[in-house]
C-alpha positions as CSV (number, residue, x, y, z in Angstrom):
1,X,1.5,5.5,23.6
2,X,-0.8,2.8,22.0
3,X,-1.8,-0.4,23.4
4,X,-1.0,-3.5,21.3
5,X,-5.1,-3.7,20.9
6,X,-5.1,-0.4,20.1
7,X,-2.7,-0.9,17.2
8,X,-4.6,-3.5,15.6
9,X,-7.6,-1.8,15.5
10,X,-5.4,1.3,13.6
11,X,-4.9,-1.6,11.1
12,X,-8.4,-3.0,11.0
13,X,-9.7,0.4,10.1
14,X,-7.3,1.7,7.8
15,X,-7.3,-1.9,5.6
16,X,-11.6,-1.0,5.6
17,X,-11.2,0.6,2.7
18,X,-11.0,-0.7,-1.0
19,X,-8.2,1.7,-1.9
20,X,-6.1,1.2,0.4
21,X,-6.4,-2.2,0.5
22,X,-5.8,-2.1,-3.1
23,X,-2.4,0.0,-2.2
24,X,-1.5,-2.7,0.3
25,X,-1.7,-5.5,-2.1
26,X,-0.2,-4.2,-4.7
27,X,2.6,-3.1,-2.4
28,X,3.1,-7.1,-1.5
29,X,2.1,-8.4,-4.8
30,X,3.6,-6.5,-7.3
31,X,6.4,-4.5,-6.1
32,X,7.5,-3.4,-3.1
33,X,7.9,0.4,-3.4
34,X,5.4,2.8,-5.2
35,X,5.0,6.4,-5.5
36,X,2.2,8.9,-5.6
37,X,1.8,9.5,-9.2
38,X,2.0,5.8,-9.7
39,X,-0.9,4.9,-7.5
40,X,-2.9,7.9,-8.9
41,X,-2.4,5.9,-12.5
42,X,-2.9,3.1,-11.4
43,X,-5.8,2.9,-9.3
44,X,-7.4,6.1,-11.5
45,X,-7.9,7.5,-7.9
46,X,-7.4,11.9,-7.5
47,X,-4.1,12.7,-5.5
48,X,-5.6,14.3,-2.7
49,X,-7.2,10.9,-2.3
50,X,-4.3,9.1,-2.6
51,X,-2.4,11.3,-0.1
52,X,-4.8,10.8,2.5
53,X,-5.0,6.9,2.1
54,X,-1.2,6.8,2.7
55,X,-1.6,9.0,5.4
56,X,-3.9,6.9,7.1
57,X,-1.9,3.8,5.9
58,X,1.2,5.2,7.7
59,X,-0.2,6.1,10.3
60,X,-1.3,3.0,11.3
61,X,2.5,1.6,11.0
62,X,1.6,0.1,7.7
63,X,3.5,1.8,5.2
64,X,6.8,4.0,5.8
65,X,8.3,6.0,3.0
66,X,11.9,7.1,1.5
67,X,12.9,10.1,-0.7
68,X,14.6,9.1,-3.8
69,X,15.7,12.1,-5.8
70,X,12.7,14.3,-6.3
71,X,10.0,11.0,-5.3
72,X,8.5,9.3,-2.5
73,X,8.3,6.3,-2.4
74,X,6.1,4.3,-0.3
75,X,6.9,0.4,0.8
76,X,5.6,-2.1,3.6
77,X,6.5,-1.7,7.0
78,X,9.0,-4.2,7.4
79,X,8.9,-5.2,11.6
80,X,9.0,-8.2,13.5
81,X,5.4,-8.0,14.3
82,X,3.4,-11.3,14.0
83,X,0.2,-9.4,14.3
84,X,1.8,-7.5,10.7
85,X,2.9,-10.4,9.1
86,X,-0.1,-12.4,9.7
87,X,-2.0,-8.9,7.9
88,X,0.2,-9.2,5.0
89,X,-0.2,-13.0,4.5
90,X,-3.9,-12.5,4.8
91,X,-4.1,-9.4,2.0
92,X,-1.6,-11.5,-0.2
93,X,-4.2,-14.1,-0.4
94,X,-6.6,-11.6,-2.5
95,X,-7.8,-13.1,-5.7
96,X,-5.4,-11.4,-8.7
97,X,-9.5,-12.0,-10.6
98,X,-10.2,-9.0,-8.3
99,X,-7.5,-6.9,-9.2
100,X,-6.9,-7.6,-12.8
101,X,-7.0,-3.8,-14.0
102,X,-4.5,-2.7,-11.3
103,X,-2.2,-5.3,-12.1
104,X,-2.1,-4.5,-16.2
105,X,-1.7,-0.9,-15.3
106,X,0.7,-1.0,-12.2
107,X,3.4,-3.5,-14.7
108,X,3.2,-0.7,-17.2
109,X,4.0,1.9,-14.5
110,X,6.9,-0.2,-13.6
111,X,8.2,-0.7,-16.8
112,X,8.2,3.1,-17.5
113,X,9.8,4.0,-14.3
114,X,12.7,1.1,-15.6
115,X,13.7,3.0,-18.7
């Protein structure tokens, strides 16, 4: 079992990445569940790539996933943990400037999967 320490760092070095940080705050900032073929689309990133970033993501308790018909989808751990919450308060405060692109693209996902 992993120390509390140990944890964080799991965090720390899977929120190193631009992709998955980029996962991360769309995840808080946009909507709360996504799937695979949506995160391909909109981060214009190849599925085995995406597949390992959520990997890594849920393996570091970030992310936990549910099967909806025939899709995945991923969301937000939601825990009591301070050290978590304090993680998603910080990646929240990312600039929407930075993520412009992901934003446009991720709101047209959305409304597709709606209709």
């Amino acid at each position: 079992m992993k120390t509390s320490i140990e944890n964080s760092i799991s965090v720390f070095k899977a929120l190193s990445e631009i992709t998955r940080l980029k996962i991360i705050w769309l995840l808080i900032n946009v909507d709360s569940k996504i799937c695979v073929s949506e995160i391909i689309d909109v981060l214009n990133v190849p599925q085995y790539n995406v597949s390992r970033h959520l990997r890594i993501l849920s393996k570091a308790g970030i992310l936990n996933e549910s099967k909806e018909g025939k899709w995945v989808y991923y969301f937000i751990n939601n825990t009591d943990s301070e050290f978590l919450n304090h993680i998603k308060r910080a990646v929240s405060t990312i600039s929407e400037n930075d993520m412009k692109t992901e934003i446009k693209r991720c709101k047209q996902k959305l409304l597709i999967r709606e209709n």
